[in-house]
VOMARKOL-737516 format. One record per residue: x, y, z of N, C-alpha, C in turn; residue number from 1. Coordinates in steps of 0.02 Angstrom, whole numbers. Layout:
BEGIN
      n_X      n_Y      n_Z     ca_X     ca_Y     ca_Z      c_X      c_Y      c_Z   num
        X        Y        Z        X        Y        Z        X        Y        Z   NUM
...
This chain:
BEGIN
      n_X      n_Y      n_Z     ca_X     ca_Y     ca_Z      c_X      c_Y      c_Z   num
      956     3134     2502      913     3169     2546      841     3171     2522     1
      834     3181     2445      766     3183     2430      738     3106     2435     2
      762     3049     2432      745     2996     2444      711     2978     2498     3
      772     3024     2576      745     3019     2636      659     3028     2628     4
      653     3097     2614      599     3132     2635      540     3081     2597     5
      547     3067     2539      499     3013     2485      486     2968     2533     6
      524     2918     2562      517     2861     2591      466     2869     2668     7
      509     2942     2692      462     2947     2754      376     2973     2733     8
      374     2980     2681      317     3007     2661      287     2945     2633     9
      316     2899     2627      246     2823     2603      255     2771     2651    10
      253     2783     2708      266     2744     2769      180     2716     2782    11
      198     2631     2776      132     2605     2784      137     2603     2837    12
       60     2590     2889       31     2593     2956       17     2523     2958    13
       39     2501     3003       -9     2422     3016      -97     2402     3038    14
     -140     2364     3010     -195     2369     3022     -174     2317     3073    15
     -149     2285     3090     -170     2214     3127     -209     2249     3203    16
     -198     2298     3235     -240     2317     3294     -284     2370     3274    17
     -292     2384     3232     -340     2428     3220     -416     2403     3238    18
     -457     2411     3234     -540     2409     3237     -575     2423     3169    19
     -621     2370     3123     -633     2397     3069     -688     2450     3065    20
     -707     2501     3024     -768     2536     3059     -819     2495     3056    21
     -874     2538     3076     -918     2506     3054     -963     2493     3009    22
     -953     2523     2974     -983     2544     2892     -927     2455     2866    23
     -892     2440     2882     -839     2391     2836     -876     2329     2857    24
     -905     2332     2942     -924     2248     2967    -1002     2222     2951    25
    -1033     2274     2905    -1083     2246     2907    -1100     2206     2848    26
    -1159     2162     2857    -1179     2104     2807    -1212     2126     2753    27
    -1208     2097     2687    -1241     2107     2612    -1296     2050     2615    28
    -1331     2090     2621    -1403     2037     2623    -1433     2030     2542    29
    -1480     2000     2530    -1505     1995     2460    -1572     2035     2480    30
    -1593     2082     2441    -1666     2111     2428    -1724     2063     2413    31
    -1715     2005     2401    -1774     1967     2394    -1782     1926     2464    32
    -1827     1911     2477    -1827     1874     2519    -1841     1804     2493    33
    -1839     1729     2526    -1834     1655     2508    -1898     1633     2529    34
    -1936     1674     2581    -2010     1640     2595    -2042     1672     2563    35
    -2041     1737     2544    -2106     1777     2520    -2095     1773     2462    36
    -2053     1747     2431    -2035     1754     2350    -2049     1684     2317    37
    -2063     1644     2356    -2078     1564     2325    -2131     1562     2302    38
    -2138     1541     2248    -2197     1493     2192    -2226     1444     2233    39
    -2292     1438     2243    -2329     1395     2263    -2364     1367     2219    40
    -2347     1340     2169    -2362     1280     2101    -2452     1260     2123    41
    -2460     1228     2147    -2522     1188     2160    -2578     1231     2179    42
    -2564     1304     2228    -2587     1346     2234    -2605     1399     2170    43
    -2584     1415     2147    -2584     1445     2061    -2595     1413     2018    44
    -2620     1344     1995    -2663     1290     1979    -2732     1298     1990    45
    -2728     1305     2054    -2795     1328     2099    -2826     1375     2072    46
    -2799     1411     2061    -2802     1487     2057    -2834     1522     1991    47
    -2789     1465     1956    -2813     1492     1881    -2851     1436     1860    48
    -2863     1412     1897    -2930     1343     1877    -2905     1304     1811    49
    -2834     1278     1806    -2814     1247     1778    -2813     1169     1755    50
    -2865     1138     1792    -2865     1088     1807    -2965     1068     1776    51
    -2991     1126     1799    -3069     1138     1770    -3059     1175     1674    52
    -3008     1200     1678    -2999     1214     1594    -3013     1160     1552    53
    -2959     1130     1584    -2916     1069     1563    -2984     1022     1557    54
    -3009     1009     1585    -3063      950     1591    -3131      990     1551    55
    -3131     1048     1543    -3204     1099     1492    -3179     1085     1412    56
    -3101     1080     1416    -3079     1088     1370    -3076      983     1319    57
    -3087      959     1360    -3099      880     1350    -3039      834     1344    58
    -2985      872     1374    -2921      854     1373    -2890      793     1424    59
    -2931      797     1471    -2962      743     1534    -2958      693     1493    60
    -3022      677     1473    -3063      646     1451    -3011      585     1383    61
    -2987      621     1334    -2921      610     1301    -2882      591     1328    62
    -2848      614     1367    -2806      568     1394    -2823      502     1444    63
    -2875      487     1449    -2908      447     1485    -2906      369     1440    64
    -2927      419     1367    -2972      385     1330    -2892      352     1290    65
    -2843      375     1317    -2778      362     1283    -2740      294     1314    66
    -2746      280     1391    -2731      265     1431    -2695      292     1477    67
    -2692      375     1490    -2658      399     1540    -2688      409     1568    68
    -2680      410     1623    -2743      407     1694    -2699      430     1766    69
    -2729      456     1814    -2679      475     1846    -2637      394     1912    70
    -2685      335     1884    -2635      276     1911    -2590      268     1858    71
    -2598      282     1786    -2551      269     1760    -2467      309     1782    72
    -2490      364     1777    -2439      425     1837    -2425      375     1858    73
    -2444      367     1914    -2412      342     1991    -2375      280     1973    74
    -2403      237     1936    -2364      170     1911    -2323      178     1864    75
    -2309      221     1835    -2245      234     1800    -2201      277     1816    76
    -2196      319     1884    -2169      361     1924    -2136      427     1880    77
    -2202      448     1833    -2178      512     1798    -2179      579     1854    78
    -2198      579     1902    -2175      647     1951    -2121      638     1967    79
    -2090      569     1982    -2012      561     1995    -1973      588     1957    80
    -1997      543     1908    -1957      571     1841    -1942      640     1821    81
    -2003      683     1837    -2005      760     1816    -1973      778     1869    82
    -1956      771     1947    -1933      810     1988    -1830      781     1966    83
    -1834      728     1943    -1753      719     1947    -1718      736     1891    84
    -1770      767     1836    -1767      803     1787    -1756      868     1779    85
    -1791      886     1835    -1804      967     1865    -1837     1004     1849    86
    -1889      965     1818    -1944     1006     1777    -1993     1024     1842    87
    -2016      995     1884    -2070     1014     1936    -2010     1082     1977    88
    -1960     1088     1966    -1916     1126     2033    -1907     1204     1967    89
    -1884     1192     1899    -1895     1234     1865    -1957     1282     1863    90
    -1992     1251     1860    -2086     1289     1877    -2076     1323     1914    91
    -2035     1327     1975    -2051     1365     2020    -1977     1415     2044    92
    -1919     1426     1981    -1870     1454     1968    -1903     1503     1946    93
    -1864     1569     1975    -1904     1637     1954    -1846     1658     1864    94
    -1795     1613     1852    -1759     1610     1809    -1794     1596     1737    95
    -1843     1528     1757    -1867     1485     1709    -1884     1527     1636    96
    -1930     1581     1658    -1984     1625     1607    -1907     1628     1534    97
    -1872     1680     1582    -1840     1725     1535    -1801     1664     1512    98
    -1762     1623     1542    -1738     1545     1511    -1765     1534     1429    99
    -1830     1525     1457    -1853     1499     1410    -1901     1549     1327   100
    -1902     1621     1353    -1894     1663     1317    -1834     1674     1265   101
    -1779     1663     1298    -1703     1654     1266    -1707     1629     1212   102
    -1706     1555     1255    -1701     1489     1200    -1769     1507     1133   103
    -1819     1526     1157    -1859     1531     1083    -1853     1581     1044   104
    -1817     1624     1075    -1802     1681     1015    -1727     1653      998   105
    -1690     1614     1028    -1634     1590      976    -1659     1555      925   106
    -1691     1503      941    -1749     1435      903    -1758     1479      848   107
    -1822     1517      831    -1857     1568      793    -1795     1577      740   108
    -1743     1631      765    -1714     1655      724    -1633     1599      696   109
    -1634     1549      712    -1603     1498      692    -1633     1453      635   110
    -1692     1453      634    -1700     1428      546    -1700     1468      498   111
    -1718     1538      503    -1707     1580      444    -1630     1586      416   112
    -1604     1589      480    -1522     1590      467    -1487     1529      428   113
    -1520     1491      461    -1502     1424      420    -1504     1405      345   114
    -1569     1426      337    -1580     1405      276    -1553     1484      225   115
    -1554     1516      260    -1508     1573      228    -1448     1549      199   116
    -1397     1523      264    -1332     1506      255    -1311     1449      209   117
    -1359     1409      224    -1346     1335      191    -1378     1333      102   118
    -1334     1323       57    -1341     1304        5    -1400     1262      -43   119
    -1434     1269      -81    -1486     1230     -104    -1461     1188     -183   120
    -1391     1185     -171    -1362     1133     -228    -1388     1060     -251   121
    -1401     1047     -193    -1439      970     -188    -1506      976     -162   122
    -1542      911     -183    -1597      906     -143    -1605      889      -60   123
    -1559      852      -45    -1558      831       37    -1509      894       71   124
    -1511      934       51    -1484     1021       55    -1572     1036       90   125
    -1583     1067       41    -1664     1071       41    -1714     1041      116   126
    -1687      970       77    -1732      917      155    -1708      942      209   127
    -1640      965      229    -1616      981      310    -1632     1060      302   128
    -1631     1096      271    -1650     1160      265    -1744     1147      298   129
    -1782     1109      257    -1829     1095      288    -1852     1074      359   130
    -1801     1047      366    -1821      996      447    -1794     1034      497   131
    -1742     1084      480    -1717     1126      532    -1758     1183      542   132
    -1808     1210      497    -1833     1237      483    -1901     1250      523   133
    -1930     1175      512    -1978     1166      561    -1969     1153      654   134
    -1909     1117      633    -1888     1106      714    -1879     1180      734   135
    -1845     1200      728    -1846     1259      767    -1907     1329      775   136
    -1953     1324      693    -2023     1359      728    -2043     1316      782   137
    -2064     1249      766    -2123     1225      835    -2074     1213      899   138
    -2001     1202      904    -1961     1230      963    -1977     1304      982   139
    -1949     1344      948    -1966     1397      976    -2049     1435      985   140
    -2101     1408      940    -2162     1419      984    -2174     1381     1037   141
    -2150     1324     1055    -2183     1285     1113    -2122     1332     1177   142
    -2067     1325     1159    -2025     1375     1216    -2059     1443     1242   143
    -2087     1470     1181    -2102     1535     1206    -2195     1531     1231   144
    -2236     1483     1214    -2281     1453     1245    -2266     1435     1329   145
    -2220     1419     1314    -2208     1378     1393    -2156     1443     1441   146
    -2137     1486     1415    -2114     1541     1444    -2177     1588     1489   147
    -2216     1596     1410    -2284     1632     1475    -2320     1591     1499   148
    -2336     1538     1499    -2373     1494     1548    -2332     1476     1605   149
    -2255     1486     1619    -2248     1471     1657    -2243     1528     1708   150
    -2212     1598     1672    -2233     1658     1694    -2294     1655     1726   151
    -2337     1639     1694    -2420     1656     1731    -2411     1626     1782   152
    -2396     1550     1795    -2408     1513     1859    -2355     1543     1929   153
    -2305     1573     1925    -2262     1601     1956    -2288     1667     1990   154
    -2340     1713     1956    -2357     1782     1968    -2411     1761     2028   155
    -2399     1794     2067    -2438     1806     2145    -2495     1886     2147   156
    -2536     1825     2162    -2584     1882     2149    -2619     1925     2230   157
């Protein structure tokens, strides 16, 4: 008898005709929006007169004087190259900054560790203690260089 009463008391209801409310049918939208939130690269170039730095700074001029030129660009199809790379589409990832903040504070604190961990028994101990050493300062300053510059070009003013 006490079974009866249990069983009538967890009696499921069928949803199949029900109506869901309406609090259940509505859509999860994203808070950002996809037009107003896009990087306009060439525009923020503009902007920060990146291009007049660049040339005050005699860097033009150097690379000119190097043989890069902007036919050289075009005849060696380095924008191709950078877009199938994803470097021109990264620039304009609102991801990129902190990406690349990451990676240079791993960089940074990966040669101290290193040469912490690793032994100085030998001399070619030493040499990779050295080379890891450096790779990863000028990795991680050029990462974290290229984190706020790319930050800057992204910020809408």
């Amino acid at each position: 008898m006490a079974a009866n009463s249990i069983c009538s008391s967890l009696s499921v209801h069928s949803m199949a005709n029900k109506k869901p409310s309406p609090s259940a049918t509505r859509t999860i939208t994203s808070k950002k929006s996809t037009t107003s939130g896009q990087v306009k690269l060439l525009t923020r170039v503009e902007q920060l007169k990146l291009l007049t730095k660049a040339e005050k700074a005699g860097l033009l001029s150097l690379a000119e004087k190097s043989g890069f030129s902007l036919s050289t660009i075009e005849r060696l199809g380095l924008l191709t190259k950078a877009e199938e790379f994803g470097v021109l589409s990264a620039a304009t990832n609102p991801e990129t900054p902190g990406t690349l903040f990451t990676l240079s504070l791993g960089l940074l604190l990966l040669g101290p560790v290193f040469v912490y961990l690793v032994p100085e028994d030998y001399s070619w101990q030493v040499v990779v203690q050295l080379v890891v050493a450096l790779v990863s300062v000028l990795g991680g300053s050029a990462a974290f260089a290229a984190s706020g510059f790319v930050s800057n070009l992204q910020k809408s003013d």
